[in-house]
FIRO-93421 format. One record per residue (C-alpha): residue in three letters; x, y, z; residue number from 1. Coordinates in steps of 0.25 Angstrom, whole numbers, plus 2048, in hexadecimal, padded with zeros to 3 digits. Layout:
BEGIN
res;X;Y;Z;n
ALA;X;Y;Z;NUM
...
***
This chain:
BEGIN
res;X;Y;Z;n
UNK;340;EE8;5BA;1
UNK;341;EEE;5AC;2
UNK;335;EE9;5A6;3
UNK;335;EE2;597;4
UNK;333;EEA;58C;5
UNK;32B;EE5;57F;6
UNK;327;EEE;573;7
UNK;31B;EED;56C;8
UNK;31A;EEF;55C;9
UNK;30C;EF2;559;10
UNK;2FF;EF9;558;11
UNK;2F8;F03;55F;12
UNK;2EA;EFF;564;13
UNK;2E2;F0B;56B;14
UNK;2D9;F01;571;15
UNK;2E7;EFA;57A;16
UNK;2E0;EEC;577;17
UNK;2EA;EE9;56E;18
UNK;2F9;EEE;566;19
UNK;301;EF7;56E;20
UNK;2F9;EFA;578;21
UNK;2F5;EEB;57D;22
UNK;304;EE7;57C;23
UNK;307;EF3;584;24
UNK;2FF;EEF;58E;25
UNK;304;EE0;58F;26
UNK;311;EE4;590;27
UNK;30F;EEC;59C;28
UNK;305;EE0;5A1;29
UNK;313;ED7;5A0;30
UNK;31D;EE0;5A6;31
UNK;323;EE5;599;32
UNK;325;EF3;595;33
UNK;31F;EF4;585;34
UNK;324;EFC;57B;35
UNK;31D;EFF;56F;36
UNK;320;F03;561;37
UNK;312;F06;557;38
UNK;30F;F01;54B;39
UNK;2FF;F07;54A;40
UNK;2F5;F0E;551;41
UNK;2E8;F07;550;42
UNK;2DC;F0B;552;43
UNK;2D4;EFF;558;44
UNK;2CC;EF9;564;45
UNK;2CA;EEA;565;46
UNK;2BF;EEB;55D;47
UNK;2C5;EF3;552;48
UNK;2CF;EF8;549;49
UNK;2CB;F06;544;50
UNK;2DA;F0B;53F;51
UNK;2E8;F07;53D;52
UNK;2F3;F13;53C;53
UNK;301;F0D;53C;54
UNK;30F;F13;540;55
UNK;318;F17;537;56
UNK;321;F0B;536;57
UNK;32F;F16;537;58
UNK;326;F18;544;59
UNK;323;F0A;548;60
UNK;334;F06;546;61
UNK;337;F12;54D;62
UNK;32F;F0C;55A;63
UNK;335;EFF;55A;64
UNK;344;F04;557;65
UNK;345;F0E;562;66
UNK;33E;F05;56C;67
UNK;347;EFA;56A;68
UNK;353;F04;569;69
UNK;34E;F08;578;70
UNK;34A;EFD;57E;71
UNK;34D;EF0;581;72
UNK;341;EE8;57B;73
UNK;33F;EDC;581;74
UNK;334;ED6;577;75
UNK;32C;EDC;56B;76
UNK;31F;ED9;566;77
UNK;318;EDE;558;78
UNK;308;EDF;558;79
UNK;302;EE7;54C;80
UNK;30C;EEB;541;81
UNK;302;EF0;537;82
UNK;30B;EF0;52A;83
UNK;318;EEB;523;84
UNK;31E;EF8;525;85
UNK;31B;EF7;534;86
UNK;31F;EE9;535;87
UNK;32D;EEC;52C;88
UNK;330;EF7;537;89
UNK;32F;EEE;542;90
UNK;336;EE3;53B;91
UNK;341;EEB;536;92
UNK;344;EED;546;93
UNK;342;EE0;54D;94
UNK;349;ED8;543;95
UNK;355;EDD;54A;96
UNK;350;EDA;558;97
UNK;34E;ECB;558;98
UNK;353;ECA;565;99
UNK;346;ED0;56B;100
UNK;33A;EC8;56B;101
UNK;32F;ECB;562;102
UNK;321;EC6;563;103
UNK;319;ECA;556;104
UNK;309;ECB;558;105
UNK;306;ECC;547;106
UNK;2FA;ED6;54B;107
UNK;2F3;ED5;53E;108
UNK;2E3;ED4;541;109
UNK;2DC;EDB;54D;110
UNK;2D2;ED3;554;111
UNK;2C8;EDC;54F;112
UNK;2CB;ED7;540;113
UNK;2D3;EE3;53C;114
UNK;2DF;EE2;534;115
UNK;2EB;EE6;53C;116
UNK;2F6;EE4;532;117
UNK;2FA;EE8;524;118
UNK;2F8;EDB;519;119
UNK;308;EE0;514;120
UNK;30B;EDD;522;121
UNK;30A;ED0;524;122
UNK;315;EC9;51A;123
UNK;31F;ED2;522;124
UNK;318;ECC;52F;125
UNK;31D;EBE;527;126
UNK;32A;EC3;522;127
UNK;32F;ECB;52C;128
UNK;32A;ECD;53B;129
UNK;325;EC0;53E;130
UNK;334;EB8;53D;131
UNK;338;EC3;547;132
UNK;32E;EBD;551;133
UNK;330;EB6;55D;134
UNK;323;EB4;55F;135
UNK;316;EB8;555;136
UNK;307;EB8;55D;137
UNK;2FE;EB7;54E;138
UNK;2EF;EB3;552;139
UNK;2E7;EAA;546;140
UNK;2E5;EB4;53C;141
UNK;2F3;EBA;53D;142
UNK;2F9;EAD;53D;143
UNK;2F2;EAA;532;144
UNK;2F5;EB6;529;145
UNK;306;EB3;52C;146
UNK;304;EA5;528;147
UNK;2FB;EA8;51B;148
UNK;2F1;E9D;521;149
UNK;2E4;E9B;52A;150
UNK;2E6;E9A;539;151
UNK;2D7;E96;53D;152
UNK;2D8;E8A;546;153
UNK;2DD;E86;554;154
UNK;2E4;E7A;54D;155
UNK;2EC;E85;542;156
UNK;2F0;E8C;54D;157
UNK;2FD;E82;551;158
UNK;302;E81;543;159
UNK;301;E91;53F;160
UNK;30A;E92;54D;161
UNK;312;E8A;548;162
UNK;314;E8E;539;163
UNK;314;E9D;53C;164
UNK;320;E99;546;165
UNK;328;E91;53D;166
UNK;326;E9C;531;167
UNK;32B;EA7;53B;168
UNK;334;E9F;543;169
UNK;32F;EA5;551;170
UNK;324;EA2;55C;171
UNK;316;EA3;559;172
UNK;30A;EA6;562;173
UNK;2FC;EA4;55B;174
UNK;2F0;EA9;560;175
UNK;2E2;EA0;55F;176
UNK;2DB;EAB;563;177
UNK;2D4;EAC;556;178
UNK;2CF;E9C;556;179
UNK;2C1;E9A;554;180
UNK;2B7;E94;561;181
UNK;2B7;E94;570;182
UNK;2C3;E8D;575;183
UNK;2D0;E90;57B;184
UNK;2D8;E9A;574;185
UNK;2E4;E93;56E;186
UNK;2F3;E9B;56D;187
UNK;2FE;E91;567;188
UNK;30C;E94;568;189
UNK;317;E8F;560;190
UNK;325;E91;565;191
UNK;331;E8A;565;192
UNK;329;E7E;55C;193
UNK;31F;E7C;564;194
UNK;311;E81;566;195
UNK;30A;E86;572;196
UNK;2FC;E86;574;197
UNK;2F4;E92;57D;198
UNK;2E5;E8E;581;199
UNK;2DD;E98;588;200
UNK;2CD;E99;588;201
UNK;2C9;EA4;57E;202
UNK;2C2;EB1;586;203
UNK;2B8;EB8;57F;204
UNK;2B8;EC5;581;205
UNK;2B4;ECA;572;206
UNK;2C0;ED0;56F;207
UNK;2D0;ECE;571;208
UNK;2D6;ED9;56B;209
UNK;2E3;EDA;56F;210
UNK;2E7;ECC;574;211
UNK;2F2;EC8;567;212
UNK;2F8;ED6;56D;213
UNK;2FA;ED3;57B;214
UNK;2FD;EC4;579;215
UNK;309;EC9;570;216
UNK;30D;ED4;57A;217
UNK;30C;ECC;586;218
UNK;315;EC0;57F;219
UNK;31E;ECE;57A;220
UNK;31F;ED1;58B;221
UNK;323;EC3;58F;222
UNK;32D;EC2;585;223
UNK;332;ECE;589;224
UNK;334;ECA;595;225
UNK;33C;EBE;591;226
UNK;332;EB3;592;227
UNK;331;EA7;589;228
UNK;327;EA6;57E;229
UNK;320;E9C;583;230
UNK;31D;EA2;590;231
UNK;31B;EAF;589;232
UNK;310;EAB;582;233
UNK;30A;EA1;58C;234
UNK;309;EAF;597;235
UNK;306;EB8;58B;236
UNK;2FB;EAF;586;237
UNK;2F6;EAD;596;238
UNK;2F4;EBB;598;239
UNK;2EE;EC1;58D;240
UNK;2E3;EB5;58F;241
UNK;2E1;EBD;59D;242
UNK;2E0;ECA;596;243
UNK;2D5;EC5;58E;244
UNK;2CE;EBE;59A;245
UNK;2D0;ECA;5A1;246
UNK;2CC;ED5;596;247
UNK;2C2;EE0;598;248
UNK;2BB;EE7;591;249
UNK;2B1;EF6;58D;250
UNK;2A4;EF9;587;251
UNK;2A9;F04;57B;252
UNK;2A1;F10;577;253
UNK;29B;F09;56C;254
UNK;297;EFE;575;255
UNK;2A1;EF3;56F;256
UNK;2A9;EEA;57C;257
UNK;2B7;EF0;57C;258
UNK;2BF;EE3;580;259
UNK;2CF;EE5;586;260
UNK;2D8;EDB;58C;261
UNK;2DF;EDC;59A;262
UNK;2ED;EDF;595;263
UNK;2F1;EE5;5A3;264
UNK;2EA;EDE;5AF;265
UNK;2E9;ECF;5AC;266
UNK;2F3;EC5;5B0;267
UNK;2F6;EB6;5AB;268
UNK;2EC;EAC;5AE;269
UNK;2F7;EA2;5B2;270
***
């Protein structure tokens, strides 16, 4: 059978944990060929950000034109868009192709505390990607930044789901991954209306770079494939809780532990 095709609009991360790379490798975990179009190069490992150099954006809208001029794209997803200019590029395409799917991961802090996004970016985030959405996959501090107020608690996390839907008029995946404590991590979902709660216990692992990538792509695949949403999140959400379970990981030169999660051998847990 001809396999699925989803396209990735992201960043490069030389370390694969996360961006290009990581989505890459979900796709190929799910059974759909990936297509990429680059936004940045970074320079980066999970504990770091050393250097950001971005695309030309003429550059980034060439990718994405002559991809979707070639192939038929199934499902797209956007990671780390860097700038306005960037984000304009990319908008001034898919605005015309609101028949595909489009999960957008508003990539805007690594999970080392590095700033991954330009500050002009994210009124055109508001203004202009975002209402594109099917679906948007902010953690707390990203939801927080789009709605202009604090995303701290298990019990905001219902209500921010819900006002960031209703502002945008699409589905809403918000990751708890950032609540503070020991108990079960909390995902909600708001689609159609109604809110969908995710439990899972938290792994400690010290570091989970790369998981809002591959929860994003892995959603990107299952749509491409023609699942609902609810289920694409439900799998999605199941299997990159076996990545982390399943994560391995290196002593680096400098002695520091090098986490990475298992994009390509784990399975679901149900």
């Amino acid at each position: 059978m001809t396999p699925s095709i989803a396209l990735s609009i992201a960043g490069s991360d030389c370390s694969s944990g996360a961006g290009i790379q990581a989505d890459l490798k979900t796709f190929s975990s799910h059974g759909c060929h990936g297509l990429t179009a680059l936004t940045c190069v970074v320079a980066e490992t999970p504990d770091t950000v050393k250097s950001i150099h971005p695309v030309p954006p003429t550059i980034l809208k060439d990718q994405v034109e002559i991809l979707l001029n070639t192939y038929p794209v199934d499902a797209i997803k956007t990671g780390m868009l860097f700038s306005k200019a960037h984000l304009i590029a990319v908008v001034e395409i898919l605005s015309h192709k609101t028949n595909i799917p489009l999960v957008v991961d508003p990539v805007m802090v690594a999970t080392s505390g590095s700033s991954l996004v330009d500050k002009n970016a994210i009124q055109t985030y508001r203004d202009r990607l975002l209402p594109l959405a099917t679906l948007i996959t902010p953690n707390m501090p990203e939801a927080a930044v789009l709605l202009g107020q604090p995303v701290e608690a298990e019990a905001d996390l219902e209500s921010a789901a819900k006002e960031l839907s209703d502002r945008y008029q699409t589905s809403v995946l918000l990751k708890g991954g950032h609540l503070p404590g020991n108990s079960d991590r909390l995902d909600i979902l708001w689609h159609n209306g109604k809110a969908h709660h995710f439990t899972a216990p938290k792994i400690d692992i010290g570091c989970t770079h790369g998981t809002g990538c591959t929860l994003s792509a892995a959603i990107t695949a299952h749509l491409a494939q023609g699942a609902n949403m609810i289920d694409a999140v439900t799998t999605s959400i199941d299997w990159v809780h076996s990545a982390i379970l399943n994560s391995f990981k290196w002593q680096s030169p400098s002695g520091n532990t090098i986490h990475c999660l298992d994009h390509l051998r784990t399975g679901s847990l149900k």
